[in-house]
N, C-alpha and C positions, 0 to 999 in steps of 0.2 A: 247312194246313201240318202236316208229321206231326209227332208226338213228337220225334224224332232232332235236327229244324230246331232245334225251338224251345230243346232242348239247347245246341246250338250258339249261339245269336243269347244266350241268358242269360249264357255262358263268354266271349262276347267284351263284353259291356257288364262282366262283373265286371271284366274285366281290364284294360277301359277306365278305368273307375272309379280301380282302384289305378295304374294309370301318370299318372292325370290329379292323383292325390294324391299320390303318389312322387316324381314328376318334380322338382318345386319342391327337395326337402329331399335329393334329391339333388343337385341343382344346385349348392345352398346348400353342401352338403359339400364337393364338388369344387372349390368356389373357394374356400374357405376353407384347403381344402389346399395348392390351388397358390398365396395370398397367404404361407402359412408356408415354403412350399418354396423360391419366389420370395426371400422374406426372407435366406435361409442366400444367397443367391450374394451374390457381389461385382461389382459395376456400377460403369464407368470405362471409362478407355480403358487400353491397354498403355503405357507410360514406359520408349524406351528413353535409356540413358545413354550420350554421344560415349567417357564413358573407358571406358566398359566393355560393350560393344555386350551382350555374355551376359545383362544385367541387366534384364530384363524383365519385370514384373509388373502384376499389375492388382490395382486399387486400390478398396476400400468403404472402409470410418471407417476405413484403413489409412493411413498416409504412409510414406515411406520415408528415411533420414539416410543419406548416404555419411561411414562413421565409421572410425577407424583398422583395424580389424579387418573393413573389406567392409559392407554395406551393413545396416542394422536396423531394422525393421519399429517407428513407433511412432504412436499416436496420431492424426489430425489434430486440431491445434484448430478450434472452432466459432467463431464471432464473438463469442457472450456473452462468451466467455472472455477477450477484449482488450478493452482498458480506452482503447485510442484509436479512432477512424472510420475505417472501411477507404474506398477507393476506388470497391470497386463492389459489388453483392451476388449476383453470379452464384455457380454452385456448379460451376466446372471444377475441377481442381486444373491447379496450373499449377508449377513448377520455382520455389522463392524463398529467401532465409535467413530462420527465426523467429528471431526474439529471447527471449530469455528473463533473468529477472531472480530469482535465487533461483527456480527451478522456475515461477514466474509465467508464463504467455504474455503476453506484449505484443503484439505482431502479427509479420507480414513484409514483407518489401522486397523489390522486384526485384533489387537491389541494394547485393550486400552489400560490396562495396569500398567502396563510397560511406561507409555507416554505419562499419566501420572507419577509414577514413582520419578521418574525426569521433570517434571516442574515441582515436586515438594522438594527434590535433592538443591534445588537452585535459592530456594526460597529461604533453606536449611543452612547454604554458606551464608549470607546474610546472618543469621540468628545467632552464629557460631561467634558472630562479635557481641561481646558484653553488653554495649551501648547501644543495642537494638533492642528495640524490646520489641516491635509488631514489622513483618515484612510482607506483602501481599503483591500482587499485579497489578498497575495501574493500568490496565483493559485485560478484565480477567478470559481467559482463553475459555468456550463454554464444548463440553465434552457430550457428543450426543450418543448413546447406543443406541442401534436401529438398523434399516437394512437400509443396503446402500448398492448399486449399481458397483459391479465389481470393476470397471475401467477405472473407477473413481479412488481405489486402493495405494497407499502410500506406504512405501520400506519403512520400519517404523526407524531406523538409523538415521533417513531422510528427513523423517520429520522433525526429529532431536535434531536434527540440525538446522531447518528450516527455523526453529522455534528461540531457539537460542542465538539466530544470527541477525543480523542487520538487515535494513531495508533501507531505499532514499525516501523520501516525501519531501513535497511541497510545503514551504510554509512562510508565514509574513516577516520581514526584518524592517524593522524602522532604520533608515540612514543618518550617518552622522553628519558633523559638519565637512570631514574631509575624503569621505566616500566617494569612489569612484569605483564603475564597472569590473576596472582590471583588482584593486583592491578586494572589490566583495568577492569575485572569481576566487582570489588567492587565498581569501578567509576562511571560504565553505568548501575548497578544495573543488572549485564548479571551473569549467573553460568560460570562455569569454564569450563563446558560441550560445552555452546554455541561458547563462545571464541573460544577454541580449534577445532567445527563444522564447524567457519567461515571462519577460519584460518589454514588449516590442518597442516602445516607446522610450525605452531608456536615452535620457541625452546628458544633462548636467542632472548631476543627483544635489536635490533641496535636503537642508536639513529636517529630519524628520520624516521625509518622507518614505514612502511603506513599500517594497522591495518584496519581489517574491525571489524564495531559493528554495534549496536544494539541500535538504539535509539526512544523514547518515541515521539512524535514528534507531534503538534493538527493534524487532518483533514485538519481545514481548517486556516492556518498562516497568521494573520494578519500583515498586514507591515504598517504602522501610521509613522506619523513626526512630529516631535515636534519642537518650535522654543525655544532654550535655550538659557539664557544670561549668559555668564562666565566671570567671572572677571580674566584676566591675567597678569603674572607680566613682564615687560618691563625687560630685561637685559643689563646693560651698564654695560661695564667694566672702572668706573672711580675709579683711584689710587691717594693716596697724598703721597707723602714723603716727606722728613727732607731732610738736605743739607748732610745729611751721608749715602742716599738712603733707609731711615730706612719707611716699610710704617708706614702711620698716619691714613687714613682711605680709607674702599673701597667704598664710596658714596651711595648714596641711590637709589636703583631699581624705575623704573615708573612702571604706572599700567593702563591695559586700559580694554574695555570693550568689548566683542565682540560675537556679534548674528553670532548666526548657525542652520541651519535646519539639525535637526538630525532623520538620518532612521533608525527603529526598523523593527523588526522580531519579534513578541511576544516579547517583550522586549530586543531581543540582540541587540545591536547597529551595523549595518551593513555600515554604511556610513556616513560623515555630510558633509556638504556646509558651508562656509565661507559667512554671509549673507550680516554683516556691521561690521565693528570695529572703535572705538573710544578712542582716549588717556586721559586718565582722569589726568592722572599724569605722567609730564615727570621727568626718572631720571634724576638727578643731584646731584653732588659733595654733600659730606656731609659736614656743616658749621664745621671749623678751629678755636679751642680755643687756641690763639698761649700761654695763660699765662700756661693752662694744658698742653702743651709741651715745653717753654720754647724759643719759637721758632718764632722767627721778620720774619714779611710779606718781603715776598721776599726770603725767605727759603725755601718756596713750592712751589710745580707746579704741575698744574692735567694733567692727560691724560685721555680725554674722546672719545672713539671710538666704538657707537653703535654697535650693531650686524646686523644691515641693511646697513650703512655707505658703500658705492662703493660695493654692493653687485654685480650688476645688472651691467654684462661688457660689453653688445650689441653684444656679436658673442655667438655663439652655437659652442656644443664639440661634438662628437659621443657620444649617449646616453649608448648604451652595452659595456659591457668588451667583443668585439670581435665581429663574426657573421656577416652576409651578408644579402644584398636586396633581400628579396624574391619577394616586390609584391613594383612597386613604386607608385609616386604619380600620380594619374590621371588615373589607367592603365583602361583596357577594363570593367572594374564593376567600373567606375566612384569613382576611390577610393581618400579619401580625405587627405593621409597621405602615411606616408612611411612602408612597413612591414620589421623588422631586424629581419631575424630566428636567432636561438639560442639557445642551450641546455637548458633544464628546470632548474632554480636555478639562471641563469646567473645574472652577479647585472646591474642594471639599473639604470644610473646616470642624476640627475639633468644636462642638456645642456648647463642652463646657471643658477644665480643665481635669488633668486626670493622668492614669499612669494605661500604655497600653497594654494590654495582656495578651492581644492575639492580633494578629498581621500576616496576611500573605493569602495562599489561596484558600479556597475551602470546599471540601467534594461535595459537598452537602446543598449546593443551589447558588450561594454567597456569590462565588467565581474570588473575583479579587476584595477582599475585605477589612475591614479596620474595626476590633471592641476594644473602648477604653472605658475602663475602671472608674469612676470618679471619686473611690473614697468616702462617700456615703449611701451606700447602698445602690444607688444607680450605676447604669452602665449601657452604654450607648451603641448603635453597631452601623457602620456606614457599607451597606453592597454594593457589589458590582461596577465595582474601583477599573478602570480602564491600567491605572498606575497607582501603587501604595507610595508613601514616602517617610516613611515610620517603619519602628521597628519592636516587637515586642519588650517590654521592658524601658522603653520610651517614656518620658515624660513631658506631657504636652500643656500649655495655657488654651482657654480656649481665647479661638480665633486661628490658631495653627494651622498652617495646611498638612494637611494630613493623607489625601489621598486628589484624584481625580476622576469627574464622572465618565462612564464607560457602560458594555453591554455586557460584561463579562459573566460566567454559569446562566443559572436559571433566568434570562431575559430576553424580551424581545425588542426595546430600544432602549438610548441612552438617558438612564437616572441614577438616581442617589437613592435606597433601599434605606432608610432611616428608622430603626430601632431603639423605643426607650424603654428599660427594663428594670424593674426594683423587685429585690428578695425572690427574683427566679420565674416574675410575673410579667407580661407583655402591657404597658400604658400608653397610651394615645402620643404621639409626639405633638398632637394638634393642642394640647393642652399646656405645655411647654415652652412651645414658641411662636 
C-alpha cells in the first residue's frame, strides 16, 4: 500500500475517533436546547368564547377572566393551592367559576349559579327579620369565571359546605387579672398544649397582657344591621329640701326614645349609629305633700340642673394626654383632619362637650372611632381608637375620656385622627386648639 493510501486510511480513523467522541456531547446539547426551547411555548388547546367568538387563546400556567374591561390573563391555580378535594385529577383546563376568599383560592365549580343562589339564600334568612334592614359579608367571597385546571374542580355540595362552615384562626386576646393558661385553654375550648404552642413563653399571665388563641370563627361572617328602638332614661339631678336642708325627694327621671342602627358580625355587636331620638317624658320634680312633712310652701326649693344644661362651651381643648402633629390638616394626601401620634393606650378626651352619635368600628378607614355632636353645628371625630369607652347616645363634658390612642383601620402607627367639622365641611383642628 503506498504512502498516499496509508495517508488516507490515518485521516479517516482520526475523524472517526472525533465523530465517535463528539457525537454523544452533541447530542446532549441539542436536547438540552430543544427541552429549554420547548419550555418558552405554551401547550393547551385554543378556548373559543360563544360571547365573543374573536377570543381565542392558548393556554400554559395562563388562565383567562372575562372581566368588565374584556378579558385578563391571570394565573391558574394548582391543586396545593385549595384547601378542599377536587373531583378528579386530570390536567385539561376546562371553563369553571373559582372562588376566592380574601385573595385565598378555594377551588371551582362547574357551576356558578348554583354557588350564588347559596350565598343570597343565607343573606336572605337574615333579611327575613324585620329589624334588618341591610345584610352583606363581612369578606365578601369574589366569584371568578374563567378556565381553570380541571384537578382544581369542587363538588359544588362541598363547597356549600366548605362555605357555610367554620374554620380555627389565630388571633390576639388581651388577659385579665386572673387569667391562667389552663383558664384561657377552657375558655376557647384550646388544650393546654395549644396555648402553651402559641405562646412559648407563657409563664404567669400579666394583666393586660396580649395572648394569642385559637378561635372557631364561619368561613364566611356575615355583618347585618338592624334598626333598634330603646327606651332610655333621662337623668336630672332634681333635689327638694326642708328649711333644715334635710332632703324630701329626688324627683322623677324622663324617659325618651331613641332609634339606632346597630352593626353585627354573626351577632357581636361591632358598632351603632345614633339614628333619631325623642323625649317622651321630661324629668321633673316629684309632687310635695307638705301635710306628709309638715312642711308650708315656701319651705322648699328645687334645684333642677340636667345633664346636658351648658354642656356645649364653643371652644375645643387638645384631644390626647400629650403627643404631637404627625400629619396635619390638608397635607400632600389631601388629608381631612389632623394626625396626633402617641403611645398606644394614650386617653383621648372629648374637645368639647356634646352628645355622641356614632361609636364603634367603622369599614370606611376610621377602624375604632368616636363622633360627637356638639350641638352647635360642630362635630368632632376621634380615629383609630385602640379602645372606645362611650356609647352612641352618650353624653359627654369635654375633658371625658372617651376613647384610647391605637393603630386601628386605615393606619400605620399609633395616633389620634382628629376631625372638626361644621354644616357637613372639614375645618383645621389647628385653628381650634
Amino acid at each position: 500500500m503506498s504512502q498516499k493510501h496509508l495517508c488516507i486510511d490515518r485521516r479517516k480513523r482520526i475523524y472517526s475517533l472525533i465523530m465517535n467522541c463528539a457525537a454523544p456531547v452533541l447530542t446532549m446539547i441539542f436536547l438540552a436546547g430543544s427541552v429549554c426551547w420547548a419550555a418558552e411555548l405554551q401547550y393547551g388547546k385554543p378556548v373559543v368564547y360563544d360571547k365573543d367568538p374573536e377570543a381565542v387563546m392558548v393556554f400554559s400556567s395562563k388562565g383567562l377572566i372575562n372581566g368588565i374591561n374584556g378579558y385578563a390573563e391571570i394565573n391558574l391555580p394548582v391543586l396545593e393551592d385549595a384547601p378542599l378535594g377536587t373531583v378528579n385529577s386530570g390536567a385539561e383546563l376546562v371553563e369553571a367559576c373559582g372562588i376566592y376568599i380574601d385573595d385565598e383560592f378555594i377551588g371551582a365549580v362547574a357551576d356558578k349559579d348554583s354557588i350564588e343562589t347559596q350565598l343570597e339564600t343565607i343573606l336572605n334568612e337574615y333579611l327575613e327579620d324585620e329589624t334588618v334592614i341591610k345584610a352583606d359579608y363581612a369578606v365578601e367571597p369574589d366569584l371568578k369565571q374563567g378556565v381553570y385546571r380541571s384537578e382544581a374542580l369542587v363538588d359544588e355540595s362541598d363547597m356549600k359546605d366548605f362555605l357555610t362552615g367554620e374554620k380555627k384562626v389565630v388571633s390576639e386576646y388581651t388577659a385579665e387579672e386572673e387569667d391562667t393558661a389552663e383558664k384561657i385553654a377552657q375558655d376557647f375550648d384550646m388544650s393546654i398544649d395549644e396555648v402553651k404552642e402559641l405562646n412559648p413563653e407563657i409563664e404567669k399571665i400579666e394583666d393586660g397582657e396580649s395572648i394569642k388563641i385559637k378561635e372557631t370563627v364561619p368561613v364566611l361572617p356575615v355583618k347585618y344591621i338592624c334598626e333598634e328602638q330603646e327606651e332610655e332614661i333621662i337623668e336630672l339631678d332634681t333635689y327638694e329640701y326642708n328649711e333644715n336642708s334635710e332632703l324630701v325627694s329626688e324627683g322623677i327621671k324622663g324617659k325618651r326614645l331613641s332609634t339606632y342602627e346597630v352593626t353585627y358580625v354573626d351577632g357581636t355587636e361591632v358598632s351603632r349609629k345614633l339614628k333619631e331620638s325623642e323625649t317622651v317624658e321630661l324629668p321633673v320634680a316629684e309632687d310635695y305633700d307638705s301635710e306628709d312633712t309638715n312642711a308650708s310652701e315656701g319651705e322648699l326649693y328645687s334645684e333642677s340642673v340636667p345633664e346636658t344644661e351648658n354642656i356645649f362651651s364653643g371652644d375645643f381643648i387638645w384631644p390626647v394626654n400629650g403627643g404631637y402633629v404627625s400629619d396635619p390638616f390638608m397635607s400632600d394626601r389631601n388629608h381631612k383632619g389632623m394626625d396626633i401620634a402617641a403611645p398606644a393606650g394614650t386617653e383621648i378626651y372629648a374637645a368639647d362637650g356634646g352628645t355622641v352619635i356614632e361609636a364603634g368600628w367603622n369599614d370606611g378607614g376610621y377602624g375604632n372611632f368616636v363622633m360627637i355632636d356638639h350641638g352647635n353645628g360642630y362635630i368632632t371625630l376621634y380615629g383609630h381608637a385602640s379602645e372606645v369607652f362611650v356609647n352612641p347616645g352618650d353624653t359627654v363634658a369635654k375633658g371625658d375620656l372617651i376613647a384610647a390612642v391605637g393603630t386601628t383601620g386605615d393606619s400605620t402607627g399609633n395616633h389620634c385622627h382628629f376631625e372638626v367639622r361644621f354644616d357637613g365641611g372639614f375645618l383645621n383642628p389647628d385653628d381650634f386648639i
